[in-house]
C-alpha positions as a LaTeX table, in Angstrom:
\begin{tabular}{lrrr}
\hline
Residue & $x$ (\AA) & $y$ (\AA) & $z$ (\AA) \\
\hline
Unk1 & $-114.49$ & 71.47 & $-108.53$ \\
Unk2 & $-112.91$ & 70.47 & $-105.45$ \\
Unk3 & $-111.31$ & 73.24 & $-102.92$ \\
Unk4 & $-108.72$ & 72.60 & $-100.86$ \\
Unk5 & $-109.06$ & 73.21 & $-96.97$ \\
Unk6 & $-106.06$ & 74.04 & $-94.81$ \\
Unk7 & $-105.87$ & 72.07 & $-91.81$ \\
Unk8 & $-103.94$ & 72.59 & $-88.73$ \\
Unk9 & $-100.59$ & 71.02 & $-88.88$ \\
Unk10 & $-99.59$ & 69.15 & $-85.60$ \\
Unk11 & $-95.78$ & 70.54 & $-85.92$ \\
Unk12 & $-97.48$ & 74.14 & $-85.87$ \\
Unk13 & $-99.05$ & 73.51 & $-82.21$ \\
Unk14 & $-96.07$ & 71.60 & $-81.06$ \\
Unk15 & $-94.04$ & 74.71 & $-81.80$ \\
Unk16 & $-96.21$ & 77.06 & $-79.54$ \\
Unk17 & $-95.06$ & 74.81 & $-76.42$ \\
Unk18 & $-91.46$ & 74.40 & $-77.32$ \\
Unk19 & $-90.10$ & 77.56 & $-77.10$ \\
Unk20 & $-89.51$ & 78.66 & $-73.92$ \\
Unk21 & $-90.09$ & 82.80 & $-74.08$ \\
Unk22 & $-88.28$ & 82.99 & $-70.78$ \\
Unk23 & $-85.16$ & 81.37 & $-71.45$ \\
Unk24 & $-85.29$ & 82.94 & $-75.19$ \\
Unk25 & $-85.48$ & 86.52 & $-73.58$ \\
Unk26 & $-82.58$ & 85.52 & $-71.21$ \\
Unk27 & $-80.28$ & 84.40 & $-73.68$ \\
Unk28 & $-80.56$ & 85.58 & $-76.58$ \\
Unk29 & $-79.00$ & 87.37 & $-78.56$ \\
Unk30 & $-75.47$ & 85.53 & $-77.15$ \\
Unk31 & $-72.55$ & 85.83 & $-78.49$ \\
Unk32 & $-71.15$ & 82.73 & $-80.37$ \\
Unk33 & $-68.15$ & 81.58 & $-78.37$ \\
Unk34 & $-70.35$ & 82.41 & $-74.88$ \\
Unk35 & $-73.11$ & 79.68 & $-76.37$ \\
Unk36 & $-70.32$ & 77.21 & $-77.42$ \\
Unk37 & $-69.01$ & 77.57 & $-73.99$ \\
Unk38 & $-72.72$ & 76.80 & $-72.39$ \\
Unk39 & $-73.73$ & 74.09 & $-75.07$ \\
Unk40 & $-70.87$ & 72.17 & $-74.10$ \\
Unk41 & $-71.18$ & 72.90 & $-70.00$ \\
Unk42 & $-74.84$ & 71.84 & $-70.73$ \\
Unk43 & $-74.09$ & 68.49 & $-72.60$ \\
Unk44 & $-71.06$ & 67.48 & $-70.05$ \\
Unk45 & $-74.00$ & 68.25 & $-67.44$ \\
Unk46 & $-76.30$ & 66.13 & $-68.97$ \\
Unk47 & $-74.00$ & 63.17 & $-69.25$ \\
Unk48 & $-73.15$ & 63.51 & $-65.59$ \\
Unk49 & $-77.01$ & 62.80 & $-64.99$ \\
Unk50 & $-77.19$ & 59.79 & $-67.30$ \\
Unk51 & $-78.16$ & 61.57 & $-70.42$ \\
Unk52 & $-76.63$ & 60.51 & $-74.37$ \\
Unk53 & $-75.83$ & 63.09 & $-76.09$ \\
Unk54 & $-75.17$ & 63.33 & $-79.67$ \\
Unk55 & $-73.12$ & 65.58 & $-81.58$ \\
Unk56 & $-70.03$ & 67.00 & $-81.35$ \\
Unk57 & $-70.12$ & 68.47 & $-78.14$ \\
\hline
\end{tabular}
C-alpha cells in the first residue's frame, strides 16, 4: 500500500512574497472606476519608463 505525501508546492511559497500587505491595506477595497483610473495611470507610467505592457490598458 503506498501513501501519498503532500509536498510543498513552489507556487504556494511564491505567493507569500507577492503580495504586498502594505499596498493591499492601502488600496483596497477601491472602488472600480478609481482602480481603472490608476491601472491605466500605472501602465501609461510604465511605458514612459520603457516598460511593454499588455492588455487593454
Amino acid at each position: 500500500m503506498t501513501t501519498s505525501k503532500k509536498t510543498e508546492n513552489p507556487a504556494d511559497r511564491k505567493r507569500e512574497y507577492l503580495i504586498r500587505k502594505d499596498l493591499y491595506e492601502f488600496y483596497n477595497p477601491m472602488p472600480l472606476l478609481e482602480s481603472l483610473i490608476l491601472e491605466r495611470d500605472l501602465a501609461d507610467e510604465l511605458r514612459q519608463q520603457g516598460h511593454t505592457i499588455l492588455g487593454g490598458h
